[in-house]
C-alpha positions in Angstrom: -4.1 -17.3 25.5 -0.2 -16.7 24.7 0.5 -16.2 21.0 3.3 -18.7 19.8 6.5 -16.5 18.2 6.3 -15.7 14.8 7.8 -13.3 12.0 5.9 -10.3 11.1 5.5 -9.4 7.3 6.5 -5.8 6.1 2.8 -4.8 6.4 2.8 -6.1 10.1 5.6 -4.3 10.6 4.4 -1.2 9.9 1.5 -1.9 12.2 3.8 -2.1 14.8 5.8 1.0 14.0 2.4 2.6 13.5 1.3 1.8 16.8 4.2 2.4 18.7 4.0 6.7 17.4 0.7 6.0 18.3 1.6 5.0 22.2 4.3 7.8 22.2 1.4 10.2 21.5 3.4 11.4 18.1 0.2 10.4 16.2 -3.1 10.4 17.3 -6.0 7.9 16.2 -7.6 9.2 13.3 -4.2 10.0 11.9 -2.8 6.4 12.8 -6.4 5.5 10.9 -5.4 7.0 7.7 -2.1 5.5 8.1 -3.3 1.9 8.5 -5.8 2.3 6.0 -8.3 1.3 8.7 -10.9 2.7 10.4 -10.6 4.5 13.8 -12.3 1.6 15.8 -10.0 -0.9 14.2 -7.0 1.2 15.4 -8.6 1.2 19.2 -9.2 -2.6 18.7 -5.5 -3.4 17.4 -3.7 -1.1 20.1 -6.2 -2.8 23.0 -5.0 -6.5 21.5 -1.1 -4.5 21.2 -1.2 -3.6 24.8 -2.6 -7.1 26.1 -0.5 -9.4 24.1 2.6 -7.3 22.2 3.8 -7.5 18.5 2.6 -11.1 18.0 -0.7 -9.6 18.3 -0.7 -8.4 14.4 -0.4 -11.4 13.0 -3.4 -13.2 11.4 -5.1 -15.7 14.1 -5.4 -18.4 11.2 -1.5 -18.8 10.1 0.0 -22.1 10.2 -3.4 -23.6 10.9 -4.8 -25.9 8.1 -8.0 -24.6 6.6 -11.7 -26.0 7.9 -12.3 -26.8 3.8 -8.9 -28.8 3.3 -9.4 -32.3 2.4 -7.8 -35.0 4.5 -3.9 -35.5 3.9 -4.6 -39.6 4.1 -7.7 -39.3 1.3 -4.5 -38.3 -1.1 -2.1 -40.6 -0.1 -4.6 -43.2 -1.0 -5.3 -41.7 -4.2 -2.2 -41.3 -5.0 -1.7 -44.9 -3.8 -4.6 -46.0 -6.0 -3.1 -43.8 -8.9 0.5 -45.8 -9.2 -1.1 -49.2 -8.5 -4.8 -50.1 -9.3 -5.8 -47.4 -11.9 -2.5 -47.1 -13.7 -2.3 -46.1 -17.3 -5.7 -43.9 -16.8 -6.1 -41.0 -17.6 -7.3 -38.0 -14.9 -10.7 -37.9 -15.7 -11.3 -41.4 -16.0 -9.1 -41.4 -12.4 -11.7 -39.8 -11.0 -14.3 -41.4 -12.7 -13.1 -44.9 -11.2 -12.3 -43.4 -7.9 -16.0 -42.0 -7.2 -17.4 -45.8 -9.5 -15.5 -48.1 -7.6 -13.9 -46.4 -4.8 -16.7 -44.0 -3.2 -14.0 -41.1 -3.2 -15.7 -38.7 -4.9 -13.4 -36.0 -5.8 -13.4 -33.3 -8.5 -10.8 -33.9 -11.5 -9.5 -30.6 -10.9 -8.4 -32.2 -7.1 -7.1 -35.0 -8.5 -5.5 -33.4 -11.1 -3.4 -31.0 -8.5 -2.6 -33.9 -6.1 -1.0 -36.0 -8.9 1.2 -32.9 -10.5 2.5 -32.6 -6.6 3.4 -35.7 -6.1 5.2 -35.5 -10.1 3.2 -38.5 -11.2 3.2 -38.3 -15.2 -0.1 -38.0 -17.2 -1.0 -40.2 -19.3 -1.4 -39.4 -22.7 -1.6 -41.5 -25.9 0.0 -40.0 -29.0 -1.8 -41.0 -32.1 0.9 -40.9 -34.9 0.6 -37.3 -37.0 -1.7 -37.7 -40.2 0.1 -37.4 -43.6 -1.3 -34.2 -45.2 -0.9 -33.8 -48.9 -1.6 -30.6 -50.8 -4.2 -32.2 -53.6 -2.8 -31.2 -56.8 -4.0 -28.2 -59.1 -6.4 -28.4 -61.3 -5.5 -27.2 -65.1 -6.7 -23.5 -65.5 -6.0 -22.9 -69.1 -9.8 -21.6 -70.7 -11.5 -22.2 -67.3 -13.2 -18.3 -67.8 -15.0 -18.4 -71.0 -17.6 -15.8 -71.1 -20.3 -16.3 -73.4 -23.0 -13.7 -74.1 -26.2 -15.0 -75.2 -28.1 -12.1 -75.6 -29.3 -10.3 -78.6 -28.0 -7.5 -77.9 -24.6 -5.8 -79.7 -22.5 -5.2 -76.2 -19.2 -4.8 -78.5 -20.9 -2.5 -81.0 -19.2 -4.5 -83.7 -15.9 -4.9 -82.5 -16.1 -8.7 -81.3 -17.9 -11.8 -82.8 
């Protein structure tokens, strides 16, 4: 199977320069290991896959390639669709709430919620008018700590009534 051309990142890069000492005999494979940070099989299985199919080699099978857990491109456009038309004015959670109710597209909010902000559609959000809040006025203080003793007792020894 032939590779399609693509750029190497730095790390990938110094696979390649890595591997290259390595086919020069400048380095041999447990020192090419501790290079890599890999272990000495992984080095025998990366210059094998180096020797059959060059430099493109290194890079990760799965790049450009959608992910097997990625949600189908025409499901959003539909939300989306459904979003600007049917359920306008809603909020996200009740979205999705409507969408999985009425629609059978059940979706989390949190899907929903990442699918609108891409496509820059505006939550909704209803701003109640700011409550007026008023200090309540003092109360008078003047004589507010009396301190009566009511025992028998002569506390002041004399010196008060």
């Amino acid at each position: 199977m032939e590779r399609e051309r693509v750029t190497l990142s730095a790390g990938e890069q110094r696979r390649v320069v890595v591997l290259n000492h390595l086919e020069k005999g400048a380095v041999m494979v447990g020192g090419a290991a501790q290079l890599l940070g890999i272990s000495e099989r992984q080095v025998k299985r990366l210059r094998a896959e180096y020797r059959r199919e060059g430099a493109g080699a290194l890079a990760h099978g799965n790049r450009r390639k959608r992910p097997a857990n990625a949600l189908d491109l025409e499901l959003a456009r539909r939300v989306l669709d459904l979003a600007e038309t049917t359920y306008q004015g809603f909020n996200r959670q009740h979205l999705t709430e409507m969408l999985a109710e009425r629609e059978g597209i059940c979706l989390s909010r949190a899907t929903v919620d990442r699918w609108l902000r891409t496509a820059r559609v505006p939550a909704v959000r209803k701003r109640r008018p700011a409550k007026a809040h008023h200090r309540r006025d003092r109360i008078a203080q003047e004589g507010r700590l009396l301190q009566v003793d009511g025992s028998r007792h002569d506390w002041l020894e004399g010196r008060g009534p």
